[in-house]
PyMOL Python script that loads the backbone (N, CA, C, O; Angstrom):
from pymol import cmd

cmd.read_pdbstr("""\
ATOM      1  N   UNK A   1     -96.278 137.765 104.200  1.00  0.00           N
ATOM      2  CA  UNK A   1     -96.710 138.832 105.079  1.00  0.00           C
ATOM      3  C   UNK A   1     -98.210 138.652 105.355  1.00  0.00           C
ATOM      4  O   UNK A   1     -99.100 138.431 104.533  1.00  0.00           O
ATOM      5  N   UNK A   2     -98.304 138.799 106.739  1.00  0.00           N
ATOM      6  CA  UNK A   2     -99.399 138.831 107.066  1.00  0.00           C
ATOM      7  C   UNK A   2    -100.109 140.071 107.645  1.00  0.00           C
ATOM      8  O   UNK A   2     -99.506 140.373 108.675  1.00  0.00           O
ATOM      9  N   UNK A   3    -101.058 140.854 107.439  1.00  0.00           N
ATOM     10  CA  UNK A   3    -101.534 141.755 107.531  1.00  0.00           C
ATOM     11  C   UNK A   3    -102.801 142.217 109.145  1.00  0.00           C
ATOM     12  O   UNK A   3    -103.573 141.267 109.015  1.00  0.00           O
ATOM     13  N   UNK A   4    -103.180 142.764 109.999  1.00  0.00           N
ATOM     14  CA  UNK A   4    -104.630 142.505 110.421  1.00  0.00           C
ATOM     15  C   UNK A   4    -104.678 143.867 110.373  1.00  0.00           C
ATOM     16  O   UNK A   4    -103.667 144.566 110.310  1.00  0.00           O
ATOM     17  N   UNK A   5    -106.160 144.419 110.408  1.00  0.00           N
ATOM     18  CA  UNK A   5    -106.551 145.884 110.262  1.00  0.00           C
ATOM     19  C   UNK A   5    -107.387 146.724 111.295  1.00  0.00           C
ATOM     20  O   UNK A   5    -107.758 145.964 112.189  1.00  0.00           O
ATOM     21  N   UNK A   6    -107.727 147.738 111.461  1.00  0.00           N
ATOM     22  CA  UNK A   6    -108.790 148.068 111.814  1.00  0.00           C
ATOM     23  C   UNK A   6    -109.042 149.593 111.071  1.00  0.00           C
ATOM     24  O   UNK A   6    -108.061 150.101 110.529  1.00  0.00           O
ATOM     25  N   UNK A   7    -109.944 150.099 111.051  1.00  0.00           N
ATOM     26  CA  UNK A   7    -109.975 151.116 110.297  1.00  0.00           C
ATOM     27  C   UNK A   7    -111.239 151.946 110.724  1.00  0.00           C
ATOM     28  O   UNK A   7    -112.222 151.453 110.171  1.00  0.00           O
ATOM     29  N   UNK A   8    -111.583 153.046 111.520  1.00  0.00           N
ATOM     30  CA  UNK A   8    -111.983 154.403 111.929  1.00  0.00           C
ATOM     31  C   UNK A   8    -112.386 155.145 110.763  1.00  0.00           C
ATOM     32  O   UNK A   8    -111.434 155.307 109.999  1.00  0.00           O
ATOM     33  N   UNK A   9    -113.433 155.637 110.370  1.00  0.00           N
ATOM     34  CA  UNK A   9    -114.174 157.129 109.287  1.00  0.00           C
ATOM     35  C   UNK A   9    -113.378 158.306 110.394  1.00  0.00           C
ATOM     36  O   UNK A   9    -113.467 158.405 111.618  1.00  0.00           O
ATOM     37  N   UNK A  10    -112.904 158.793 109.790  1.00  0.00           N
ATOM     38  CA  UNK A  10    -112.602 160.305 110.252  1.00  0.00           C
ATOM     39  C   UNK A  10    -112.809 161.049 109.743  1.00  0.00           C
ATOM     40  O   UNK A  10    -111.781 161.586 109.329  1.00  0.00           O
ATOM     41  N   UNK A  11    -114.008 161.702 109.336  1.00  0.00           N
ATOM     42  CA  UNK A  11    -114.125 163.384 108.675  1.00  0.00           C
ATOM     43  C   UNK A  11    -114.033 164.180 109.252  1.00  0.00           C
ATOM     44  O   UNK A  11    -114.481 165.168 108.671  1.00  0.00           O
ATOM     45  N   UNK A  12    -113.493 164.488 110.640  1.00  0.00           N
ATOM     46  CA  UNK A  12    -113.409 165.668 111.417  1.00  0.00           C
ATOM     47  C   UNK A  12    -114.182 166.318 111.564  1.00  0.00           C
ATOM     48  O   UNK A  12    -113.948 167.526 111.594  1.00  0.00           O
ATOM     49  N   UNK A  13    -115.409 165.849 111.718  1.00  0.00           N
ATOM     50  CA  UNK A  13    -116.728 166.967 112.333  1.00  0.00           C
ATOM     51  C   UNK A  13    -116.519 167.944 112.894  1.00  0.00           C
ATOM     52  O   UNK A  13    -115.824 167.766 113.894  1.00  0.00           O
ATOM     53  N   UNK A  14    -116.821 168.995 112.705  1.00  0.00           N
ATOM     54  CA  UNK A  14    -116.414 170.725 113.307  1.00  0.00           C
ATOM     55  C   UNK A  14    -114.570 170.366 113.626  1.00  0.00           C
ATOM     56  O   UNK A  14    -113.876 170.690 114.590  1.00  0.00           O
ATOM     57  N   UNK A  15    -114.331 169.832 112.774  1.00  0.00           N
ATOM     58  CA  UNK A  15    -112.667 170.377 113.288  1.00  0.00           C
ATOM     59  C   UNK A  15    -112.234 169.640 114.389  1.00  0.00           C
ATOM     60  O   UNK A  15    -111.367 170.174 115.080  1.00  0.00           O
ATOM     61  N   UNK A  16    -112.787 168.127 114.834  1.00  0.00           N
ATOM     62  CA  UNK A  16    -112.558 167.411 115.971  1.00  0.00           C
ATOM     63  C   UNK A  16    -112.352 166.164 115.528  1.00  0.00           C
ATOM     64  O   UNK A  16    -113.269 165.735 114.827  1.00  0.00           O
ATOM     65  N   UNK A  17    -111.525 165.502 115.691  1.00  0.00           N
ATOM     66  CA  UNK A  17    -111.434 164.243 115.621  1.00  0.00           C
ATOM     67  C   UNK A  17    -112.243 163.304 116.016  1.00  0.00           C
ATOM     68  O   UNK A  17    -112.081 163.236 117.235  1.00  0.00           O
ATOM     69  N   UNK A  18    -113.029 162.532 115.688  1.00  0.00           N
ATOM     70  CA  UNK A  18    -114.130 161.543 115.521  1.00  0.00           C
ATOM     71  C   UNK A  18    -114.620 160.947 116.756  1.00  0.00           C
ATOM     72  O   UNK A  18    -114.296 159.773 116.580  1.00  0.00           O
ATOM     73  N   UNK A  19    -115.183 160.997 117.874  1.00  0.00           N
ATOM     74  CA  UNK A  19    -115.414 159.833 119.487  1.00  0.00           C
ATOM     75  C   UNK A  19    -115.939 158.672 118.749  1.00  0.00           C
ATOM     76  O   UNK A  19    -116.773 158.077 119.431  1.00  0.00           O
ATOM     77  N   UNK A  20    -115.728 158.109 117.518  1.00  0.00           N
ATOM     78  CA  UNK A  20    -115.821 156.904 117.407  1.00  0.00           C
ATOM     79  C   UNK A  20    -114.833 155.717 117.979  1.00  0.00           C
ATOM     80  O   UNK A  20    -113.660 155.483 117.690  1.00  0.00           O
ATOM     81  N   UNK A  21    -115.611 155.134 118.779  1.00  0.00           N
ATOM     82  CA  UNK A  21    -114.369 153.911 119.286  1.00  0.00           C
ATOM     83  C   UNK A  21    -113.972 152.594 118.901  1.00  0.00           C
ATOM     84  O   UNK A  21    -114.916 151.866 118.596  1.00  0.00           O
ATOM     85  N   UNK A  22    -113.013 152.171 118.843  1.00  0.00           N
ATOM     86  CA  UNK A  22    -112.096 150.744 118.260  1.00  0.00           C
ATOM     87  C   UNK A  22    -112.234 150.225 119.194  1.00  0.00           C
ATOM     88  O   UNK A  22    -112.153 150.767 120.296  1.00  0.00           O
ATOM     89  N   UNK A  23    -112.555 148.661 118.927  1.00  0.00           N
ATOM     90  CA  UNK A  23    -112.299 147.972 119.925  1.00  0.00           C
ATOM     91  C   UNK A  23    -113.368 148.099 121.090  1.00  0.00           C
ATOM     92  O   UNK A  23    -114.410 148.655 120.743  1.00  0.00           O
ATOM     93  N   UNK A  24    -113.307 147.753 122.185  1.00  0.00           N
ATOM     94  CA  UNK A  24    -113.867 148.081 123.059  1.00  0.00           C
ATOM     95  C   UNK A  24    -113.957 149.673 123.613  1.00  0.00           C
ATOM     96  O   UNK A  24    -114.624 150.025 124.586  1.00  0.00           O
ATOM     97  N   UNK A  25    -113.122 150.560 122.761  1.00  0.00           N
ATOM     98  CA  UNK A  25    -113.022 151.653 123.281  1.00  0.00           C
ATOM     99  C   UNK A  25    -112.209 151.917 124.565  1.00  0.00           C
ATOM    100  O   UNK A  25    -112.422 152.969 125.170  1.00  0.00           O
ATOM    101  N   UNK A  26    -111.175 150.927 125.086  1.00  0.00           N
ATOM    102  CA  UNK A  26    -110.206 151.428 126.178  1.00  0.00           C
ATOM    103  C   UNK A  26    -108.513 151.565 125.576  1.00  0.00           C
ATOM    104  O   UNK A  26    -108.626 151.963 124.416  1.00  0.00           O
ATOM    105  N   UNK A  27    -107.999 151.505 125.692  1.00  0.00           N
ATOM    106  CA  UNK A  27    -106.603 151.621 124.781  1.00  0.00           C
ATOM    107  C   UNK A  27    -105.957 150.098 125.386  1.00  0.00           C
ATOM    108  O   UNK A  27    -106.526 149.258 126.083  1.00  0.00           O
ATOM    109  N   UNK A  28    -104.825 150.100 124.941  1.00  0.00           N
ATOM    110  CA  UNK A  28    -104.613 148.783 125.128  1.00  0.00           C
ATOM    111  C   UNK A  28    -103.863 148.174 126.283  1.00  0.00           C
ATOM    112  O   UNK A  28    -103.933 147.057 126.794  1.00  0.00           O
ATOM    113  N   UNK A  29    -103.023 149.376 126.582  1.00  0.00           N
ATOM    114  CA  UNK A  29    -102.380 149.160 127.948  1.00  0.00           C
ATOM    115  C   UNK A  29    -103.643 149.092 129.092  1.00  0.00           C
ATOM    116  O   UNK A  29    -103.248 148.674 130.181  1.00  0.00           O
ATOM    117  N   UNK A  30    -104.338 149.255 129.065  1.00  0.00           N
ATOM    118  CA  UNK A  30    -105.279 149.228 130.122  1.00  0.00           C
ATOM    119  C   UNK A  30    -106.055 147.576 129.925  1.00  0.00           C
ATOM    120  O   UNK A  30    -107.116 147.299 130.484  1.00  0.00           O
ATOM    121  N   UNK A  31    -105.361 146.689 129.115  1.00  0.00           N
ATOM    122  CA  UNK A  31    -105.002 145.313 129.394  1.00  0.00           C
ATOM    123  C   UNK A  31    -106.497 144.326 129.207  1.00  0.00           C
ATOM    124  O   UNK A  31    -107.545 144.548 128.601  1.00  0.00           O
ATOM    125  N   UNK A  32    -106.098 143.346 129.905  1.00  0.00           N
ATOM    126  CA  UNK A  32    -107.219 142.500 129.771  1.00  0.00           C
ATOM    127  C   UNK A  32    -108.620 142.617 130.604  1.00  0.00           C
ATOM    128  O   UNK A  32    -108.352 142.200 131.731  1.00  0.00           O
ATOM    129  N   UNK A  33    -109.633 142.898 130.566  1.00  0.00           N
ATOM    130  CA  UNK A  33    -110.928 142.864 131.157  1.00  0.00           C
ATOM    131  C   UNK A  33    -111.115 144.397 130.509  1.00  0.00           C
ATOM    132  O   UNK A  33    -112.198 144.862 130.866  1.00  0.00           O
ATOM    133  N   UNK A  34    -110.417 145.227 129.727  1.00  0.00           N
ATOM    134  CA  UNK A  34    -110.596 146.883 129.511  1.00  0.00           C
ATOM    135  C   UNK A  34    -110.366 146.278 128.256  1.00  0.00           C
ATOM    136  O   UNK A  34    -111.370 145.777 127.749  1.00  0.00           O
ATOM    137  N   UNK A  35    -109.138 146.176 127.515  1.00  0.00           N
ATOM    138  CA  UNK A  35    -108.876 146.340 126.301  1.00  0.00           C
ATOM    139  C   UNK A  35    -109.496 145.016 125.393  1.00  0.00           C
ATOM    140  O   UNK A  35    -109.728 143.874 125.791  1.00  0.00           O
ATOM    141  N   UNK A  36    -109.658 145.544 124.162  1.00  0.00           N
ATOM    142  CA  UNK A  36    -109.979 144.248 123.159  1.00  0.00           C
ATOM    143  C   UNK A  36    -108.519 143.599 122.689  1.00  0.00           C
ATOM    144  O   UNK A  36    -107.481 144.261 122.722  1.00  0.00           O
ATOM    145  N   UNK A  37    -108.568 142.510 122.341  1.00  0.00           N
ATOM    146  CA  UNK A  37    -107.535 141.926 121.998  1.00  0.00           C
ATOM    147  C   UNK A  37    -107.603 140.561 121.233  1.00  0.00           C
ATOM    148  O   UNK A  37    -108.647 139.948 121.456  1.00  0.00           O
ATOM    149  N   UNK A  38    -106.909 140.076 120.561  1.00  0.00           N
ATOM    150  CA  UNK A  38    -106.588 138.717 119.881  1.00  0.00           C
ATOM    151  C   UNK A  38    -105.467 137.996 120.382  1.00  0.00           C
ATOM    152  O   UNK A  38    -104.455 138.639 120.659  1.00  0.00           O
ATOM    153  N   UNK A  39    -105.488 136.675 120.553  1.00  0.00           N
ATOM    154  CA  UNK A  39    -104.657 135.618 121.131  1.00  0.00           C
ATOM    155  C   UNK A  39    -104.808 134.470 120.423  1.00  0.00           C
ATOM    156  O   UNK A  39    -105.751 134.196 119.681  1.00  0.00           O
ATOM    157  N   UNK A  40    -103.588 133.621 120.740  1.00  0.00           N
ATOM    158  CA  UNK A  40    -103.143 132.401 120.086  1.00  0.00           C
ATOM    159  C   UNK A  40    -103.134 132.501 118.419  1.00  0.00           C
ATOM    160  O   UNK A  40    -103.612 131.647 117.673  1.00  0.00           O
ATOM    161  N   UNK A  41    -102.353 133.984 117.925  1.00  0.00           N
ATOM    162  CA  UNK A  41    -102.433 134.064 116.766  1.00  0.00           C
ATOM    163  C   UNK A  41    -101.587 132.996 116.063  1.00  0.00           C
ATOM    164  O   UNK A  41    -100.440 132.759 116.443  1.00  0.00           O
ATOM    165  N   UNK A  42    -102.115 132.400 115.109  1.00  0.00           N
ATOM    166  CA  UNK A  42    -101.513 131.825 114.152  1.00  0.00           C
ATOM    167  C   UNK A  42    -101.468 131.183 112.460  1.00  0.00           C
ATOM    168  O   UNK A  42    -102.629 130.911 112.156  1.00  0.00           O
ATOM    169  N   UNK A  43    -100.841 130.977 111.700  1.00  0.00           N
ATOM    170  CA  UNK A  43    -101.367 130.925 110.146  1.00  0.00           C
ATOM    171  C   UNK A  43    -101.349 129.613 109.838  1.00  0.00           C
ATOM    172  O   UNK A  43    -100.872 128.677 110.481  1.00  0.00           O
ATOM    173  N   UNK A  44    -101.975 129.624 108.676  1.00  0.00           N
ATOM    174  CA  UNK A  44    -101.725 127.543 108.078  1.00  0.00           C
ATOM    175  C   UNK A  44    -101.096 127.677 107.329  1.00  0.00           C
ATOM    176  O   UNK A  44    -101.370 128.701 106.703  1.00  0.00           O
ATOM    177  N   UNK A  45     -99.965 126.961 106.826  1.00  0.00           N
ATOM    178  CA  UNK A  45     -99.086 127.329 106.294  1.00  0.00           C
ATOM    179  C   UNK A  45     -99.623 126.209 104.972  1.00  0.00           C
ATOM    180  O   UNK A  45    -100.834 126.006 104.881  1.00  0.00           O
ATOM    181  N   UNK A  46     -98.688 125.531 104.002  1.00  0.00           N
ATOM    182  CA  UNK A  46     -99.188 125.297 102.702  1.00  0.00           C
ATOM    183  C   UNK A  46     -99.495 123.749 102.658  1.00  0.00           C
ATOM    184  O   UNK A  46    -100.076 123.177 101.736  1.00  0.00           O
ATOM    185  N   UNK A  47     -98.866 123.000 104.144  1.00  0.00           N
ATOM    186  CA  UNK A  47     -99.460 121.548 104.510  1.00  0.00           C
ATOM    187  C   UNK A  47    -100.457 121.413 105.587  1.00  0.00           C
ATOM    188  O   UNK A  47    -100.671 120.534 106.422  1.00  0.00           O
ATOM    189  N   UNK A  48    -101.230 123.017 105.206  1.00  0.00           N
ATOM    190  CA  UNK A  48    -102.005 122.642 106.255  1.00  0.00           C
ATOM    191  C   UNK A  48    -102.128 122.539 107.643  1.00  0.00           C
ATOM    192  O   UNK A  48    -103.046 122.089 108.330  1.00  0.00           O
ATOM    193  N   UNK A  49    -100.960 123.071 107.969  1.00  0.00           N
ATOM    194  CA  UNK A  49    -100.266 123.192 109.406  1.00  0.00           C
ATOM    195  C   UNK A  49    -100.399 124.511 110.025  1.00  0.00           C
ATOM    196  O   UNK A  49    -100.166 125.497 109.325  1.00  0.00           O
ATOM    197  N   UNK A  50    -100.853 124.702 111.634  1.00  0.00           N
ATOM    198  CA  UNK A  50    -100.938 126.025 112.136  1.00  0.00           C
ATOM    199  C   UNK A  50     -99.519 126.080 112.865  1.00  0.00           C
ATOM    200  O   UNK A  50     -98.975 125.256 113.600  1.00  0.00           O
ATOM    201  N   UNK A  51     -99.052 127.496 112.354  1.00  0.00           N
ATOM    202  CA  UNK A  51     -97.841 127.501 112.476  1.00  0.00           C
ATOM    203  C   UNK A  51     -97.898 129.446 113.093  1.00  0.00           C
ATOM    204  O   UNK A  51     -98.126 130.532 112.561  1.00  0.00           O
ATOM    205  N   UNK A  52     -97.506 128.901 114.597  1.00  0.00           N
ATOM    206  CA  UNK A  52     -97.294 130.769 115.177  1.00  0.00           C
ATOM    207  C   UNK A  52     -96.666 131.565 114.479  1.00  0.00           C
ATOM    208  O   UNK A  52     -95.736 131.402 113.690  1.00  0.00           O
ATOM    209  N   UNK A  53     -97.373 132.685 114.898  1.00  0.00           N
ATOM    210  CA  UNK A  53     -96.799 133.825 114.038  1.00  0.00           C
ATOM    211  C   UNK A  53     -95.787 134.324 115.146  1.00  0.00           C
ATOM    212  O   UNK A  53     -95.839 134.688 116.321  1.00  0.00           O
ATOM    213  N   UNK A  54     -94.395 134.066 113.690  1.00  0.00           N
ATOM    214  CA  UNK A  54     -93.015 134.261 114.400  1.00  0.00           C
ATOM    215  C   UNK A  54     -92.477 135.915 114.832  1.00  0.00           C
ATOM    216  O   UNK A  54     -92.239 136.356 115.957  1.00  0.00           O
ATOM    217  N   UNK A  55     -92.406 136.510 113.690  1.00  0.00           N
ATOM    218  CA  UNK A  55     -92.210 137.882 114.432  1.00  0.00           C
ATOM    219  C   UNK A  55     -93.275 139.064 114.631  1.00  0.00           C
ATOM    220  O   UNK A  55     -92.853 140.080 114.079  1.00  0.00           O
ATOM    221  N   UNK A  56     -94.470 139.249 115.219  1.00  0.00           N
ATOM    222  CA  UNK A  56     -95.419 139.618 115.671  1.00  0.00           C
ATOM    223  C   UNK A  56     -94.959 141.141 115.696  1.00  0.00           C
ATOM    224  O   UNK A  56     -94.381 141.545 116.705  1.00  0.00           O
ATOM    225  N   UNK A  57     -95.291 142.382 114.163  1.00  0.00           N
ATOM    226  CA  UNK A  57     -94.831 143.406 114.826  1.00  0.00           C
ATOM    227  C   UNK A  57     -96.229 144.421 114.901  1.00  0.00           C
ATOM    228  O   UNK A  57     -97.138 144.194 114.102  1.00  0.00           O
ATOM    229  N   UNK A  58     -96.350 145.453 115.813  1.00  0.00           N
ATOM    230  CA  UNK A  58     -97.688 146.089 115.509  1.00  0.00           C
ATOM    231  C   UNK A  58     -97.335 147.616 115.116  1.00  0.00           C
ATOM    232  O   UNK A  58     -96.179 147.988 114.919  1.00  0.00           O
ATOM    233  N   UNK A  59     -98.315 148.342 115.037  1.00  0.00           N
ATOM    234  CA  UNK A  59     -98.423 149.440 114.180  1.00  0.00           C
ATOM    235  C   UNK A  59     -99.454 150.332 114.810  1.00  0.00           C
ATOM    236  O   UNK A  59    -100.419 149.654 115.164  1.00  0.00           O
ATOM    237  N   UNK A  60     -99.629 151.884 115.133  1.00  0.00           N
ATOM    238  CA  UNK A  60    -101.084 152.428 115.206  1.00  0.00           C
ATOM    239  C   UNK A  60    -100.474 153.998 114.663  1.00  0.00           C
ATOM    240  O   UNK A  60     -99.705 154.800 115.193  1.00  0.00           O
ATOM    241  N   UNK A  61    -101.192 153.998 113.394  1.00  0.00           N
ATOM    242  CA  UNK A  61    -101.068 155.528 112.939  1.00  0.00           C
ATOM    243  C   UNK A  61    -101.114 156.783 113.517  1.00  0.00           C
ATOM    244  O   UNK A  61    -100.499 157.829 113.310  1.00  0.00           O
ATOM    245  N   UNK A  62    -102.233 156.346 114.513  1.00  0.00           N
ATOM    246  CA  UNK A  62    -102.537 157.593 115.567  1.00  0.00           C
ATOM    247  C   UNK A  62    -102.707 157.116 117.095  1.00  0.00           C
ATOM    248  O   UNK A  62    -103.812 157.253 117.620  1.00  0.00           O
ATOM    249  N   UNK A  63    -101.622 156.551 117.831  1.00  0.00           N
ATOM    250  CA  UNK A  63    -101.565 156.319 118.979  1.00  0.00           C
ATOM    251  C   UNK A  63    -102.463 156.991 120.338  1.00  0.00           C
ATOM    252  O   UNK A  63    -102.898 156.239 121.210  1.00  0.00           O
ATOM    253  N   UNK A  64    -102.659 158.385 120.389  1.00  0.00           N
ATOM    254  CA  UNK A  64    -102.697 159.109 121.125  1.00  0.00           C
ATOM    255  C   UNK A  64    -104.548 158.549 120.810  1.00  0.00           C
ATOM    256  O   UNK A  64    -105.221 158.374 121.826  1.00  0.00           O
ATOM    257  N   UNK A  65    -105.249 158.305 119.390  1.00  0.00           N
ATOM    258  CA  UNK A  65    -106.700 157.675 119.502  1.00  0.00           C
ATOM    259  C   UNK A  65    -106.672 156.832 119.785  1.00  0.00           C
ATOM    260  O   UNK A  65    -107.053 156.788 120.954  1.00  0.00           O
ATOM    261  N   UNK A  66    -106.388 155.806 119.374  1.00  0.00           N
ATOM    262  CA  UNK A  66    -106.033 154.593 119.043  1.00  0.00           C
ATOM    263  C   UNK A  66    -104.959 153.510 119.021  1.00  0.00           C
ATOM    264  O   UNK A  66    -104.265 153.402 118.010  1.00  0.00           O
ATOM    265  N   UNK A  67    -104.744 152.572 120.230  1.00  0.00           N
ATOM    266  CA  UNK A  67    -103.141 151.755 120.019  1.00  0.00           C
ATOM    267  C   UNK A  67    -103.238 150.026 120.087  1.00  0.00           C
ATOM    268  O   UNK A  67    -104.248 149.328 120.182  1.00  0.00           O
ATOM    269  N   UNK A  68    -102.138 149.714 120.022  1.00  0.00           N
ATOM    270  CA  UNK A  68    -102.047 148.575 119.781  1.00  0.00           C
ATOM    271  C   UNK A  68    -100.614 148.148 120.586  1.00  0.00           C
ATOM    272  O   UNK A  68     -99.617 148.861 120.467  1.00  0.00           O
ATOM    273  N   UNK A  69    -100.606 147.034 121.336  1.00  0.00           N
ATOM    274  CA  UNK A  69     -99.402 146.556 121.730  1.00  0.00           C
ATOM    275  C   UNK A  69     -99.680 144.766 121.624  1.00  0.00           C
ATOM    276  O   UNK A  69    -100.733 144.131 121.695  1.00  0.00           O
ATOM    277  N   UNK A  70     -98.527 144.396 121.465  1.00  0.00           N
ATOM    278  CA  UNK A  70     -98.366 142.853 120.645  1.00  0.00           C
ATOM    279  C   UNK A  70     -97.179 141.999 121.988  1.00  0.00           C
ATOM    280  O   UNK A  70     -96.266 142.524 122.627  1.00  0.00           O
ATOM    281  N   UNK A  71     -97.517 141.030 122.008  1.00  0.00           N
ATOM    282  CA  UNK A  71     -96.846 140.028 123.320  1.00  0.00           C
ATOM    283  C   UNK A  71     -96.717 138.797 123.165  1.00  0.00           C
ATOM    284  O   UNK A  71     -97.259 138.463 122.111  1.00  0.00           O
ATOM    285  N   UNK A  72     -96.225 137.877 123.745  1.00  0.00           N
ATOM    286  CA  UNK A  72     -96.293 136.502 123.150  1.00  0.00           C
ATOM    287  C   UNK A  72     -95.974 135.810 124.730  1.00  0.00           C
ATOM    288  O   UNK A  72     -95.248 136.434 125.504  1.00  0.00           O
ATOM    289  N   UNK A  73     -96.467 134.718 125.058  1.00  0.00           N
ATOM    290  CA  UNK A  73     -96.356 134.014 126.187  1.00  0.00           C
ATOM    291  C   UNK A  73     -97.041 132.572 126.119  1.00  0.00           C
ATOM    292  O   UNK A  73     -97.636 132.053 125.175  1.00  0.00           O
ATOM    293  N   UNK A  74     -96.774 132.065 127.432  1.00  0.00           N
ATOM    294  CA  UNK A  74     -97.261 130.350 127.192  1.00  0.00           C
ATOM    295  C   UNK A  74     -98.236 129.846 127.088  1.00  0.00           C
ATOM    296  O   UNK A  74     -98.460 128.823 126.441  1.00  0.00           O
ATOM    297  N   UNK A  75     -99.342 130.780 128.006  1.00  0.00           N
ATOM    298  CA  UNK A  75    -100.720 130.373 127.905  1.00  0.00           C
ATOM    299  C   UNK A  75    -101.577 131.055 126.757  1.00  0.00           C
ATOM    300  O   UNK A  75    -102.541 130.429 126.315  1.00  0.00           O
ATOM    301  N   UNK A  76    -101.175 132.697 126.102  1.00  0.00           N
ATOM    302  CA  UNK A  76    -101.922 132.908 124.804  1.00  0.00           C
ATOM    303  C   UNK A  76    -101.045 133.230 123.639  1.00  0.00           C
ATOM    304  O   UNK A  76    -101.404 134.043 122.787  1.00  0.00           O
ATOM    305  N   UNK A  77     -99.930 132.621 123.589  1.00  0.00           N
ATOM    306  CA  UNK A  77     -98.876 132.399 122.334  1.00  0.00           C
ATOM    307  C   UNK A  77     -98.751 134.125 122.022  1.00  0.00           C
ATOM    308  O   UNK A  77     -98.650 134.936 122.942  1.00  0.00           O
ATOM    309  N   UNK A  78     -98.770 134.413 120.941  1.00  0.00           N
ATOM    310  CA  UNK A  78     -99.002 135.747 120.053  1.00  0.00           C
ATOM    311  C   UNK A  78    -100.107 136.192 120.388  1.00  0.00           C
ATOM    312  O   UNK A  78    -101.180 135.602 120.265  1.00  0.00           O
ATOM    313  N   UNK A  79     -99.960 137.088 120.762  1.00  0.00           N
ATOM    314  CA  UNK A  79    -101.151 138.401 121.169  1.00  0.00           C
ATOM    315  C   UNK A  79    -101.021 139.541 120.760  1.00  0.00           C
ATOM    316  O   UNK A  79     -99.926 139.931 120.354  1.00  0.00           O
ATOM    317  N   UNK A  80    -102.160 140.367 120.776  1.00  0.00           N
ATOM    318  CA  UNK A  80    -102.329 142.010 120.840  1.00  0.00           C
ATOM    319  C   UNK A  80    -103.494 142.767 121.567  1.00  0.00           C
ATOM    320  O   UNK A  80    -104.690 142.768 121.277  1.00  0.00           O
ATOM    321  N   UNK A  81    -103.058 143.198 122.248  1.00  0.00           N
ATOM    322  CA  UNK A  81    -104.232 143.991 122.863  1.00  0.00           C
ATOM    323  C   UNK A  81    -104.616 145.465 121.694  1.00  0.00           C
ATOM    324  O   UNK A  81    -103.765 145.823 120.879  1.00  0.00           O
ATOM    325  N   UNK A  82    -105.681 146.015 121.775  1.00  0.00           N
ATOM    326  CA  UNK A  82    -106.091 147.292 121.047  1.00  0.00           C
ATOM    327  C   UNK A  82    -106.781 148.301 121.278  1.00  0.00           C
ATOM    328  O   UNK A  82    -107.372 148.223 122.355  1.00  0.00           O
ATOM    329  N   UNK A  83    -106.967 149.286 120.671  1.00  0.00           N
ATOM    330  CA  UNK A  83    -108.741 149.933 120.667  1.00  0.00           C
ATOM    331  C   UNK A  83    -108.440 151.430 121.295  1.00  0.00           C
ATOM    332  O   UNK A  83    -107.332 151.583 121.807  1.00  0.00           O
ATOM    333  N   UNK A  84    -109.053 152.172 121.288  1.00  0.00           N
ATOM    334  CA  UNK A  84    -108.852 152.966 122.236  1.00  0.00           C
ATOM    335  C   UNK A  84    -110.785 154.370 121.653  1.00  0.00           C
ATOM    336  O   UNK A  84    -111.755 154.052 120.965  1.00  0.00           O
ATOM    337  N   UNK A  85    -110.594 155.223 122.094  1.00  0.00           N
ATOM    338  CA  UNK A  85    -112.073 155.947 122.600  1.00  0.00           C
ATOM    339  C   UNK A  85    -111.923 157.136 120.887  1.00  0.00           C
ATOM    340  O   UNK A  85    -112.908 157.744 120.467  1.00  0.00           O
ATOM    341  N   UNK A  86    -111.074 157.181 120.460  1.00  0.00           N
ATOM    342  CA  UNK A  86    -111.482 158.042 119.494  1.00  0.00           C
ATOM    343  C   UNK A  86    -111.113 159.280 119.844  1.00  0.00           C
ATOM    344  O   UNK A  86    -109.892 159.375 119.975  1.00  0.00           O
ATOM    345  N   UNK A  87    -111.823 160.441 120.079  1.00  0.00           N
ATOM    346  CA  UNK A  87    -111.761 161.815 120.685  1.00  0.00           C
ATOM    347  C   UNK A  87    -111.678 161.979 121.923  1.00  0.00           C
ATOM    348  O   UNK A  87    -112.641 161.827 122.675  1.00  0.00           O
ATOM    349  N   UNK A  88    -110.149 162.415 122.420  1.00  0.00           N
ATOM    350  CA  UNK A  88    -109.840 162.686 123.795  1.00  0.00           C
ATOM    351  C   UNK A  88    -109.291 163.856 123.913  1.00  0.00           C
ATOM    352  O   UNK A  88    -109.261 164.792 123.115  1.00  0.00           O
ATOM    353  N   UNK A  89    -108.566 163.673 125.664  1.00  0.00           N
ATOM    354  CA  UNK A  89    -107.885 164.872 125.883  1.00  0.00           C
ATOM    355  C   UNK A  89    -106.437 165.212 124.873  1.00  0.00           C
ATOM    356  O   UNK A  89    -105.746 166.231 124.867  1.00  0.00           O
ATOM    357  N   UNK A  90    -106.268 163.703 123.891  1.00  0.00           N
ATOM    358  CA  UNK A  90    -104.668 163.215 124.018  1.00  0.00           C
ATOM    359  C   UNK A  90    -104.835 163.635 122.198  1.00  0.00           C
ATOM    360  O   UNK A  90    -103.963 163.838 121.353  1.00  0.00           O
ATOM    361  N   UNK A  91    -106.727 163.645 122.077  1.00  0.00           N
ATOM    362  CA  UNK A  91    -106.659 163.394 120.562  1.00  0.00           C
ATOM    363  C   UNK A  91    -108.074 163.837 120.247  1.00  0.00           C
ATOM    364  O   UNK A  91    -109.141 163.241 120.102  1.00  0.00           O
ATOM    365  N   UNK A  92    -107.556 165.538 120.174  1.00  0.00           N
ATOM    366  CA  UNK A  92    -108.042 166.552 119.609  1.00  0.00           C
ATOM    367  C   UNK A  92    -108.961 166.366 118.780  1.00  0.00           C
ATOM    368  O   UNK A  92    -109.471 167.324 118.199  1.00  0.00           O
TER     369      UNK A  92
END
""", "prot")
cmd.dss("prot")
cmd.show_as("cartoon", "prot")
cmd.util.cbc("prot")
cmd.orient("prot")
């Protein structure tokens, strides 16, 4: 298993969820030239070999701050776009 992270301080200042931003601060559907992202993911396996990462799944605890969507294609193999603004309309 392979793991990647990102991780936000949230103390809820006055009762609001944090405008600290991930990433570039756009969410991820809002794609390439907006969103941050990683491409041509892949691991070395134990001969030393880069070997794609086969089932690519993603995760975001709090979507509505913060998301993540994961893709795979010819020109950037395994991908994920990310990030998003922190304190919105979506995330109180």
């Amino acid at each position: 298993m392979i793991q990647f992270g990102g991780e936000v301080v949230n103390s809820r200042p006055n009762g609001f969820h944090t405008s600290t931003q991930m990433g570039s601060g756009h969410f991820a559907g809002e794609g390439f030239g907006k969103a941050s992202y990683f491409r041509n993911l892949q691991v070395v396996d134990w001969d030393n070999n880069l070997i794609p990462i086969p089932n690519l799944r993603v995760l975001a605890d709090h979507p509505n701050c913060y998301d993540i969507q994961g893709g795979i294609n010819n020109v950037w193999g395994n991908y994920f776009y990310y990030g998003g603004p922190g304190k919105n309309v979506r995330c109180p």
